[in-house]
C-alpha positions, 0 to 999 in steps of 0.5 A: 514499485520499490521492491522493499521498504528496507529496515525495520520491515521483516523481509518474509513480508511481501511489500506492496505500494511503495513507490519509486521515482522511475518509470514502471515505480511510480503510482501512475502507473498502475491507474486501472479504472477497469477494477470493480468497485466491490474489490476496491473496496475489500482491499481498501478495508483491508489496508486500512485495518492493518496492524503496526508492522514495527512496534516502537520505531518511529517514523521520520515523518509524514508520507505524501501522495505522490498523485496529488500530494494529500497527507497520508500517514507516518508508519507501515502496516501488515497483515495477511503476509503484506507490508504497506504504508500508512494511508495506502488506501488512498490510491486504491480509492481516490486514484484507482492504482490496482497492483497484482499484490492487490489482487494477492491481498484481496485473495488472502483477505476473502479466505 
C-alpha cells in the first residue's frame, strides 16, 4: 500500500487503502474471504462515517476501484487517527480486502 497520500493530509495521520501499482500495493492483494462479516461490517460503517480529512481543498476528480472500476468518491476522510479515501468501504464490502490498518480501525472504532 501507498505509504501516505501526500499533501494536504497531515502526516500524524495513519493512512489506510491507498493503493499503489506494484506488487504487495495493489487492493488484490489484500483479498481475505477469512474475515467475519460483523467486523466487515463495523469498519465499513466506520469508513463510511468519516469526516472531510481537508476542509476546502478540492479534489482533481474522481477515484476508481482498482478491482472493477466502480466510481468511488472524490475526497479523503478521517477519523479515529486514520486517513482514507472516499468510497474505501467499497473493497472492504464488494472485494473483501482486509488490511491490518483495518484491524487497528476496528479496534479504535469498538473502544
Amino acid at each position: 500500500m501507498v505509504k501516505h497520500p501526500g499533501y494536504p493530509t497531515p502526516s500524524h495521520l495513519i493512512p489506510m487503502l491507498y493503493w499503489g501499482d506494484h506488487a504487495g500495493e495493489r487492493p488484490h492483494d489484500f483479498v481475505d474471504r477469512s474475515v467475519l462479516g460483523w467486523r466487515r461490517s463495523a469498519v465499513a460503517l466506520a469508513l463510511k462515517n468519516g469526516a472531510d480529512a481537508h476542509p476546502g481543498v478540492q479534489a482533481m476528480g474522481w477515484a476508481d476501484c482498482r478491482i472493477c472500476g466502480a466510481r468511488l468518491g472524490s475526497m479523503d476522510l478521517t477519523r479515529f487517527g486514520f486517513v482514507w479515501p472516499e468510497g474505501a468501504e467499497h473493497y472492504i464490502t464488494r472485494h473483501a480486502v482486509w488490511t491490518s490498518e483495518c484491524e487497528d480501525l476496528l479496534r479504535a472504532f469498538l473502544a
